[in-house]
PATI-434663 format. One record per residue (C-alpha): residue in one letter; x, y, z. Coordinates in nm, 2 decimals. Example, Ala and Ser with C-alpha at 12.3 -4.5 7.8 and 13.67 -1.06 7.14 Angstrom:
// PATI-434663
+------+--------+--------+--------+
: resn :     c1 :     c2 :     c3 :
+------+--------+--------+--------+
:    a :   1.23 :  -0.45 :   0.78 :
:    s :   1.37 :  -0.11 :   0.71 :
+------+--------+--------+--------+
This chain:
// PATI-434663
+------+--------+--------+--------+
: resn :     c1 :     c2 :     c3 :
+------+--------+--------+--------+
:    x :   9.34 :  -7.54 :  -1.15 :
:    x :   9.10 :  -7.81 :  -1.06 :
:    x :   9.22 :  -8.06 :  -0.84 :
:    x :   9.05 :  -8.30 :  -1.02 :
:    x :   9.22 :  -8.42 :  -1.33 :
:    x :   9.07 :  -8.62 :  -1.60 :
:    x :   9.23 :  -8.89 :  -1.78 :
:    x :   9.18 :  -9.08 :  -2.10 :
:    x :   9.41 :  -9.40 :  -2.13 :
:    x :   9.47 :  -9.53 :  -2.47 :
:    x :   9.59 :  -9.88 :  -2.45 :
:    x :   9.49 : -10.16 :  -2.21 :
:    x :   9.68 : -10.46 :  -2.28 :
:    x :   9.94 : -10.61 :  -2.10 :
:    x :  10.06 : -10.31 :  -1.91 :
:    x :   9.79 : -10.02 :  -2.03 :
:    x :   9.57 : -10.23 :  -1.76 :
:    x :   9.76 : -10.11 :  -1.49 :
:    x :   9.80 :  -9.76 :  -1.53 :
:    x :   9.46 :  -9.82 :  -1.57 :
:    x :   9.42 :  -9.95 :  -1.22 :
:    x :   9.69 :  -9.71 :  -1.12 :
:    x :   9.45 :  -9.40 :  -1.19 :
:    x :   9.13 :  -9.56 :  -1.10 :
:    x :   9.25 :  -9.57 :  -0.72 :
:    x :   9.40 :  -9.19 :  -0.73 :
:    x :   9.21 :  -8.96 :  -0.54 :
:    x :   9.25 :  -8.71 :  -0.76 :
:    x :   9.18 :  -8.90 :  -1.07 :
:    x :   8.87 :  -8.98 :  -1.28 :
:    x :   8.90 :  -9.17 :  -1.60 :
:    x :   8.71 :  -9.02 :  -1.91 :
:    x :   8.74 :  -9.25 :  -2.14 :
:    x :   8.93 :  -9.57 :  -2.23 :
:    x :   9.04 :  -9.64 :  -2.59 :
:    x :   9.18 :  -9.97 :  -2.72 :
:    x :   9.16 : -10.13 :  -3.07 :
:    x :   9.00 : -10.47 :  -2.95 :
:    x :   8.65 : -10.43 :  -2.84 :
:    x :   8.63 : -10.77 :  -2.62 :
:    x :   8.99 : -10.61 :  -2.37 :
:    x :   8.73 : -10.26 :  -2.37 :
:    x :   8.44 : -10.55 :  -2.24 :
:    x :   8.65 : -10.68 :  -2.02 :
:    x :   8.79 : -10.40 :  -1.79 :
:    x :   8.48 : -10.22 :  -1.79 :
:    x :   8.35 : -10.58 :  -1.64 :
:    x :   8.72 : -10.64 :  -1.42 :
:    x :   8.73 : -10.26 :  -1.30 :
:    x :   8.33 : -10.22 :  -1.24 :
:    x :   8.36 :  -9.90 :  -1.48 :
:    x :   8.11 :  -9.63 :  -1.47 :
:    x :   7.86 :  -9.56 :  -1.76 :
:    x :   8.03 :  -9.25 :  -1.77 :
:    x :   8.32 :  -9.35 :  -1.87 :
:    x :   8.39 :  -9.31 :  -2.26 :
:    x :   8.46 :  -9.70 :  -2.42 :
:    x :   8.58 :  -9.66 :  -2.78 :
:    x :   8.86 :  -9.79 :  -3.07 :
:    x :   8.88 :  -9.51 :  -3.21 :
:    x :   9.13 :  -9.26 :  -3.06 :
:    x :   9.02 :  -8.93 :  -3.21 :
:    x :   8.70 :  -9.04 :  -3.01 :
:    x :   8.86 :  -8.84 :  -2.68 :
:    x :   8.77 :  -8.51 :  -2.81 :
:    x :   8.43 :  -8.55 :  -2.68 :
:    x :   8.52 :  -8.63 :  -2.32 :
:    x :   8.37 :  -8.32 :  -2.15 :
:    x :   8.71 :  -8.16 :  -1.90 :
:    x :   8.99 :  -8.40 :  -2.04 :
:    x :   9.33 :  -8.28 :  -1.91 :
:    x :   9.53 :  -8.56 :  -1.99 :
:    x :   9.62 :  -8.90 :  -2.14 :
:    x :   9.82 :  -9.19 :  -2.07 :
:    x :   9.95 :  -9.45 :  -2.38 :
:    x :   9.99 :  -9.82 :  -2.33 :
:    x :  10.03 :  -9.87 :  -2.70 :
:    x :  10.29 : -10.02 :  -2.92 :
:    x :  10.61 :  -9.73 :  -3.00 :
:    x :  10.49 :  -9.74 :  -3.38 :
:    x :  10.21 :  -9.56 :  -3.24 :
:    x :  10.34 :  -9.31 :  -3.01 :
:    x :  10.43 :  -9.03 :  -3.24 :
:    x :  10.07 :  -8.96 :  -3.39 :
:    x :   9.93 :  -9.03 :  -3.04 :
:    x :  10.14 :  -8.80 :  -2.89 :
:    x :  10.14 :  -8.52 :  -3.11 :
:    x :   9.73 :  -8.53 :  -3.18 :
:    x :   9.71 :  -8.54 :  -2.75 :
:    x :   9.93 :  -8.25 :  -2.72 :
:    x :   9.77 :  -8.02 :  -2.99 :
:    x :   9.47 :  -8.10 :  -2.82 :
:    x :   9.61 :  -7.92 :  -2.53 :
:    x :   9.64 :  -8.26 :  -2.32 :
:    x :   9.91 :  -8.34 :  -2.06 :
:    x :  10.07 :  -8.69 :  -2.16 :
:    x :  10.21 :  -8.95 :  -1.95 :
:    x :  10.38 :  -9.24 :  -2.22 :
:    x :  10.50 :  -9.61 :  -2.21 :
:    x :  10.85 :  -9.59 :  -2.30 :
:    x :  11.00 :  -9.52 :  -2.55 :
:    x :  10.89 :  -9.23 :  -2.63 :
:    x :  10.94 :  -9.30 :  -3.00 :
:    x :  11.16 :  -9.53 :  -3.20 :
:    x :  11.32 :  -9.20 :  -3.33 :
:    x :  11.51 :  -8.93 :  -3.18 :
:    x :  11.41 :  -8.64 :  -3.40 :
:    x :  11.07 :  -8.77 :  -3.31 :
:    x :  11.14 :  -8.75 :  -2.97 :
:    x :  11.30 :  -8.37 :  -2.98 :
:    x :  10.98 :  -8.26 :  -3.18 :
:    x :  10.72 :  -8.38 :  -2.93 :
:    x :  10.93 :  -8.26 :  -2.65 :
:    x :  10.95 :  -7.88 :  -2.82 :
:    x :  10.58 :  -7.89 :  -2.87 :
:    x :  10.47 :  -8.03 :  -2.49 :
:    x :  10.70 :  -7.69 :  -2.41 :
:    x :  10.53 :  -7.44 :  -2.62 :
:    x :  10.21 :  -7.56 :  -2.52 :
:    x :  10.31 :  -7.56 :  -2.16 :
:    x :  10.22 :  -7.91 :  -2.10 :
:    x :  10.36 :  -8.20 :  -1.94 :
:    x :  10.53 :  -8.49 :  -2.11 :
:    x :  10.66 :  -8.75 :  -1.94 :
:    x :  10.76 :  -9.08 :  -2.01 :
:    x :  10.67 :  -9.44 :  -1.81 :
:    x :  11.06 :  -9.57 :  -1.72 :
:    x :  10.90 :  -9.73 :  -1.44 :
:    x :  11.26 :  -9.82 :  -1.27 :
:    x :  11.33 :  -9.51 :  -1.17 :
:    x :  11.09 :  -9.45 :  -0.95 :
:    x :  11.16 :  -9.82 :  -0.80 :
:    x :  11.22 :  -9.78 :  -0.44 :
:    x :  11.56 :  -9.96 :  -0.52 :
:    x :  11.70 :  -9.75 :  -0.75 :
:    x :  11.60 :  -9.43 :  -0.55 :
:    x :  11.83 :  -9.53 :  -0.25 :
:    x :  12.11 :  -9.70 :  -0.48 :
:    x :  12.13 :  -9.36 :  -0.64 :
:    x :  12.17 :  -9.17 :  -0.27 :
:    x :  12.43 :  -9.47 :  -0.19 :
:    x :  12.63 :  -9.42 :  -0.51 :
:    x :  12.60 :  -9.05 :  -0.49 :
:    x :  12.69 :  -9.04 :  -0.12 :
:    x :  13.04 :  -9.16 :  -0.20 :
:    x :  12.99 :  -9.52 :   0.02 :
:    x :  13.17 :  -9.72 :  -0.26 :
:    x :  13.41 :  -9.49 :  -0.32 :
:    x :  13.55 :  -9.40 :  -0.67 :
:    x :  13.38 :  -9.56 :  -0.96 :
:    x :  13.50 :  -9.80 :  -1.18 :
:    x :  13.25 : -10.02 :  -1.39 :
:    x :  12.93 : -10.17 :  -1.36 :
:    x :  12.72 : -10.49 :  -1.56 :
:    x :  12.33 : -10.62 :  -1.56 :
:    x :  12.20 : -10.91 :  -1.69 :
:    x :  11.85 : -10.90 :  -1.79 :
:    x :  11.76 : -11.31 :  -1.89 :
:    x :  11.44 : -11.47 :  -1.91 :
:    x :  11.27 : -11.75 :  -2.14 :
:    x :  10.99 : -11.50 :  -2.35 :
:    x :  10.85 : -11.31 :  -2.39 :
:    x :  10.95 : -11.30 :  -2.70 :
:    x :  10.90 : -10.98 :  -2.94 :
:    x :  10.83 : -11.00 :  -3.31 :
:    x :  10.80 : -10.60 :  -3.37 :
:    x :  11.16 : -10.49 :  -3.19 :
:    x :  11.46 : -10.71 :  -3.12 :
:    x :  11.63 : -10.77 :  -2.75 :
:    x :  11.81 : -10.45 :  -2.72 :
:    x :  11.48 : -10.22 :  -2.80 :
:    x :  11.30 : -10.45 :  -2.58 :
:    x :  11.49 : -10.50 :  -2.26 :
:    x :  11.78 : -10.26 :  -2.28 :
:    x :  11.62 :  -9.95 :  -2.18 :
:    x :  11.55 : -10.04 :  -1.79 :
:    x :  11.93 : -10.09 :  -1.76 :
:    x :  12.07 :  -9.77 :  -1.91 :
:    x :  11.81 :  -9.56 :  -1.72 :
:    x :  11.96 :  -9.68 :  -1.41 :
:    x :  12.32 :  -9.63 :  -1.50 :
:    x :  12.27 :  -9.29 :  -1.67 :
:    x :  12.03 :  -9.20 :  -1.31 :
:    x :  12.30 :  -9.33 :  -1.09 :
:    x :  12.58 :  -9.20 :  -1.26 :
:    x :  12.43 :  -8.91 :  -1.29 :
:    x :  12.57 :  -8.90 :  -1.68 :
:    x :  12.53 :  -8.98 :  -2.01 :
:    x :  12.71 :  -9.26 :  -2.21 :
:    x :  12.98 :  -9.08 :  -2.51 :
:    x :  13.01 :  -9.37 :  -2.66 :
:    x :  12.83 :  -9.74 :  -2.74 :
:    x :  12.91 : -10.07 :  -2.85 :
:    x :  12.65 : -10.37 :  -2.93 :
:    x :  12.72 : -10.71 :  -3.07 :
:    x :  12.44 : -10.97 :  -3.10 :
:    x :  12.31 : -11.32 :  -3.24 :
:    x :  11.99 : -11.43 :  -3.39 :
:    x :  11.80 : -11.78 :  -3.30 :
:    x :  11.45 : -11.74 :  -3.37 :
:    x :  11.38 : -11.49 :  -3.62 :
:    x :  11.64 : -11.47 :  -3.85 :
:    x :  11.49 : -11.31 :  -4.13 :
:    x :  11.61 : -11.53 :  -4.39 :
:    x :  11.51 : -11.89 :  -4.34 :
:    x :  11.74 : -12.05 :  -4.43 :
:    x :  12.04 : -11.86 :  -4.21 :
:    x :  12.00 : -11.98 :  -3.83 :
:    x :  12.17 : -11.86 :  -3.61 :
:    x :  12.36 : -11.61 :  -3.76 :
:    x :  12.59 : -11.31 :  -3.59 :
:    x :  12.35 : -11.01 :  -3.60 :
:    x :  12.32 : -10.79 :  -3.89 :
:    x :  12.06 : -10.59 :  -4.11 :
:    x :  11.99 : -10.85 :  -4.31 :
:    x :  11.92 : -11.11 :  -4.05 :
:    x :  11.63 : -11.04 :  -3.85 :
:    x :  11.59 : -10.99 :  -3.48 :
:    x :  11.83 : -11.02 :  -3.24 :
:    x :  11.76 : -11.26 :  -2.95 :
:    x :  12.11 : -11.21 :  -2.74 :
:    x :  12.28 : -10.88 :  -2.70 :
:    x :  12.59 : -10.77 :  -2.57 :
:    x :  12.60 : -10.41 :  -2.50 :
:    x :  12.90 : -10.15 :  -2.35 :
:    x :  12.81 :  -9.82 :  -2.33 :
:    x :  13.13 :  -9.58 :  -2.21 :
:    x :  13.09 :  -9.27 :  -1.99 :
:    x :  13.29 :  -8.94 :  -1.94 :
:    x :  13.56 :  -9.04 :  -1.73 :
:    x :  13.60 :  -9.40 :  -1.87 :
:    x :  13.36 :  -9.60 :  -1.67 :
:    x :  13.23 :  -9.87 :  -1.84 :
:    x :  12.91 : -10.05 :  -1.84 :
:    x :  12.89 : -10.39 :  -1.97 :
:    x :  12.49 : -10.53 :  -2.05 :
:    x :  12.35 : -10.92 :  -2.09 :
:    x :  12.00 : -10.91 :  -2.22 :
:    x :  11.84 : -11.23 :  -2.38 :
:    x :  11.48 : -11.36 :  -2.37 :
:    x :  11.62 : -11.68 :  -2.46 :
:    x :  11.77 : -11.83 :  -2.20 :
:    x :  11.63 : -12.04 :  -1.88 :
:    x :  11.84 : -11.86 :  -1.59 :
:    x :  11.61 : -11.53 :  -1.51 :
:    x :  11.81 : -11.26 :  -1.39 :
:    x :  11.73 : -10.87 :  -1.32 :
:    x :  12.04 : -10.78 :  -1.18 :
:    x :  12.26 : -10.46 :  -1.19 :
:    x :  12.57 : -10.40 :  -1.01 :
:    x :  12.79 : -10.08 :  -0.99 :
:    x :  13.17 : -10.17 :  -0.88 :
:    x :  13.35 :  -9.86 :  -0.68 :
:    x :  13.70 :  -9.85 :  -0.49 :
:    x :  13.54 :  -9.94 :  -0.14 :
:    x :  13.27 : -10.20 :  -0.27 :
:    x :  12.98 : -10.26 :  -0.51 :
:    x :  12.68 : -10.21 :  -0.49 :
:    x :  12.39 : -10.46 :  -0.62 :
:    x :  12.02 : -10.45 :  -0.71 :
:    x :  11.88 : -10.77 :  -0.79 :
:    x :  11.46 : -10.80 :  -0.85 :
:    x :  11.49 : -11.12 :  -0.80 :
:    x :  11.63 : -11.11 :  -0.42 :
:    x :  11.45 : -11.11 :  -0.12 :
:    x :  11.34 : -10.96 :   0.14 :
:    x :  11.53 : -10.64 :  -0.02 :
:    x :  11.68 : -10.61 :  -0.38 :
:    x :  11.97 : -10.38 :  -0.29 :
:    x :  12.28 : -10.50 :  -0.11 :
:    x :  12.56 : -10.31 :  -0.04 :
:    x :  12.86 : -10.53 :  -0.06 :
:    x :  13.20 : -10.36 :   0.12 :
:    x :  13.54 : -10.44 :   0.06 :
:    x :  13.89 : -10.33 :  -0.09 :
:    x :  14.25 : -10.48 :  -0.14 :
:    x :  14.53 : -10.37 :   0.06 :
:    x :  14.87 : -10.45 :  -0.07 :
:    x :  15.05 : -10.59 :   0.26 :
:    x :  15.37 : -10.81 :   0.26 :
:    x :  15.40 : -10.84 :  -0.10 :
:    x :  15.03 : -10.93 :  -0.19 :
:    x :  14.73 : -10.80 :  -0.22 :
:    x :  14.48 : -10.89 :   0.07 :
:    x :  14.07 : -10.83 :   0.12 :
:    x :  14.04 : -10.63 :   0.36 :
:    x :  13.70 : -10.45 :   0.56 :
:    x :  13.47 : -10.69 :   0.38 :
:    x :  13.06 : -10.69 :   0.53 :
:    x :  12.81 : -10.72 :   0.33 :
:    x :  12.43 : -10.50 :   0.37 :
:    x :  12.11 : -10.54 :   0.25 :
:    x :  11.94 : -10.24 :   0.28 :
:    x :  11.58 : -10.10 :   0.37 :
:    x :  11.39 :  -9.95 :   0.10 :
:    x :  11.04 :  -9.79 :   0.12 :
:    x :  10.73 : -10.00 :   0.04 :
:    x :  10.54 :  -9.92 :  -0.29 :
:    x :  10.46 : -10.00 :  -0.66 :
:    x :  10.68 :  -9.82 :  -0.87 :
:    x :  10.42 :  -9.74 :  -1.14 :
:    x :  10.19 :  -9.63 :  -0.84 :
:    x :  10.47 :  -9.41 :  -0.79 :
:    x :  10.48 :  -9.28 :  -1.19 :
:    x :  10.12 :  -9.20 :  -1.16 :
:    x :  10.15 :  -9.00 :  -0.87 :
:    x :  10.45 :  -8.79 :  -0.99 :
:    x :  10.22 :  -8.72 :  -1.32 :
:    x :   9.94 :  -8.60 :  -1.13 :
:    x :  10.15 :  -8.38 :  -0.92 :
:    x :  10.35 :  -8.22 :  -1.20 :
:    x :   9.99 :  -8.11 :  -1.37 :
:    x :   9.84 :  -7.95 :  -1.10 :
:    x :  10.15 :  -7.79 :  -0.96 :
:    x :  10.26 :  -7.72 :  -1.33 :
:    x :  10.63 :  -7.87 :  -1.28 :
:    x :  10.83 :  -8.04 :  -1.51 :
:    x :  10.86 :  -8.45 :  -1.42 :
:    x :  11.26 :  -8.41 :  -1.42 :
:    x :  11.38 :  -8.77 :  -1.36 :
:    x :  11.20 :  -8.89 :  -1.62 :
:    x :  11.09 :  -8.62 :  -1.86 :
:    x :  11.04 :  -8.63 :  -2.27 :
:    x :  11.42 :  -8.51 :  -2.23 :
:    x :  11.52 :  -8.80 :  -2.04 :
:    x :  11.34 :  -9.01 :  -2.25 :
:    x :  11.52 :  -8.85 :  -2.59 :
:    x :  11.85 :  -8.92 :  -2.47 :
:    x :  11.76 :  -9.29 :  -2.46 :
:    x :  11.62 :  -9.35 :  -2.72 :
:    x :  11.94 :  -9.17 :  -2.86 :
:    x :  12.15 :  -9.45 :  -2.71 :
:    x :  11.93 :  -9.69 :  -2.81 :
:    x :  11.94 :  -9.59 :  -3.22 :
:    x :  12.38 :  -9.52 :  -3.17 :
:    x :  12.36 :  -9.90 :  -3.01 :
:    x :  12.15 : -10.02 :  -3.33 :
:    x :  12.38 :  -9.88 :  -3.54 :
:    x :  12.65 : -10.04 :  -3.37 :
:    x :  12.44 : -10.35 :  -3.35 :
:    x :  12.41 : -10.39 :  -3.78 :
:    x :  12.78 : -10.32 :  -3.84 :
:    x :  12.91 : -10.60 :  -3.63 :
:    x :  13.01 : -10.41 :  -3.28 :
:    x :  13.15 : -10.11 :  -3.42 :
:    x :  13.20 :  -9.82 :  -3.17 :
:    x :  12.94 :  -9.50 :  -3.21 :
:    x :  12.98 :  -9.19 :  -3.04 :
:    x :  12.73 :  -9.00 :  -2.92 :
:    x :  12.92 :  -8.70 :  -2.86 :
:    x :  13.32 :  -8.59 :  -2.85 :
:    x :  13.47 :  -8.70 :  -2.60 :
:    x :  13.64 :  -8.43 :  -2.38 :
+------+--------+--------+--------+
């Protein structure tokens, strides 16, 4: 194969714009075409990114079949979207690179995954975290045993806005979290549990707030557990209404816990050691230090590019965050709406053994 690939990106808002610049400074890149339904963004990244005359500017999708060598495309469009997108890109014999999720629906997500393997091509998903520096070496550090045996973990993912008007807080915010616990853990959830509460969009006027349900709009606060072989628990905090921002995400063993944190400086992982010793009748910290650890230099999504690229032209499968990966979120995700509209009533995803 070439070892030039050519990429159309479809989407260039808020975050299309980066994979955008993302490819643009590959070496191993050239961008066909860009596609997005709003003329004036297509004006201005041809103006912000110098782009070539070459370069295919459209609003109509379909439009890619003329770019002359197109291998691949990458989507920065809304979910709604992503099941036609996908599916026309991969009958067209194009590699595909998506914004999570995938799709809003898991049957969706099985089909496109099937196809991308009977037409040998790649499909891969944007969950940008895991290729985060941070949760590459929390994952080594968890797997490595240095906080000993397992017992729960919690995140809290605040911030005032942005605020969605097409998916509520879980679909919206949730995602990052689980793909770090099921990548750490190394396991997927058997069962979930979401409760929430509605502010702002209620649905009905005249009902605000109200305890989440499917009659009342879109949830603003969520409370999520999701339970994993074994019993370890995972308790989640996401609201985009509320002034304390917080990315954080902590995973609490026998020996210590272990904490990334965006928001932390100069590193956002910390290793925090410790246990309790039961001595005279009590029960006494004992061995407590505290670590912050090195992590490699890099943008994550710089990172996500890369591994796409490499995965065409060596023909492997992207397996940390495959359409497989991918499905089995957006799996969670539907089990936690469920739970969500019937008031925090526990859905499994699978018997428990």
């Amino acid at each position: 194969m070439n070892n030039q690939i050519t990429i159309a990106v479809l989407g260039v808002g808020r975050w299309g714009v980066h994979l955008l610049r993302n490819f643009l400074e590959h070496p191993q890149v050239s961008i066909g075409a860009v596609v997005d339904p709003n003329p004036e963004r297509l004006v201005a990244v041809k103006r912000q990114f110098n782009l070539s005359e070459n370069v295919l500017l459209t609003t109509e999708w379909q439009a890619i079949k003329q770019v002359q060598d197109l291998s691949a495309v990458a989507i920065a469009t809304p979910a709604t979207t992503h099941y036609d997108l996908i599916k026309y890109a991969l009958n067209l014999g194009y590699h595909v690179l998506a914004e999570k999720p995938l799709t809003l629906d898991p049957l969706e997500c099985l089909e496109l995954c099937h196809l991308a393997e009977q037409q040998h091509l790649i499909l891969m998903v944007d969950h940008t975290y895991l290729f985060h520096p941070g949760v590459e070496k929390g994952q080594a550090v968890i797997q490595a045993g240095k906080i000993g045996d397992l017992r729960y973990g919690y995140a809290t993912r605040t911030h005032l806005g942005p605020v969605r008007q097409d998916v509520d807080a879980l679909w919206d915010l949730a995602i990052h979290d689980i793909a770090i616990f099921n990548n750490w853990l190394g396991q997927q959830p058997v069962k979930v549990q979401a409760t929430g509460t509605v502010w702002l969009q209620t649905g009905d006027k005249e009902t605000s707030p109200s305890t989440f349900n499917h009659n009342h709009g879109l949830a603003d606060l969520v409370w999520v557990t999701l339970t994993y072989p074994g019993g370890f628990q995972a308790y989640i905090h996401l609201c985009w209404l509320n002034t304390d921002k917080q990315r954080r995400l902590v995973v609490v063993g026998q020996r210590g816990s272990l904490i990334f944190d965006e928001m932390s400086h100069p590193s956002p992982l910390t290793l925090l050691s410790g246990e309790l010793k039961y001595q005279d009748n009590q029960f006494l910290p004992m061995n407590q230090s505290q670590e912050v650890l090195e992590i490699e230099k890099g943008e994550p999504l710089k990172r996500v590019c890369d591994r796409f690229i490499t995965c065409i032209l060596k023909n492997t499968p992207p397996v940390v965050s495959s359409g497989w990966v991918s499905t089995d979120l957006v799996q969670i995700l539907t089990a936690l709406t469920v739970s969500l509209q019937r008031g925090g009533e526990v859905v499994f995803l699978k018997p428990e053994s």
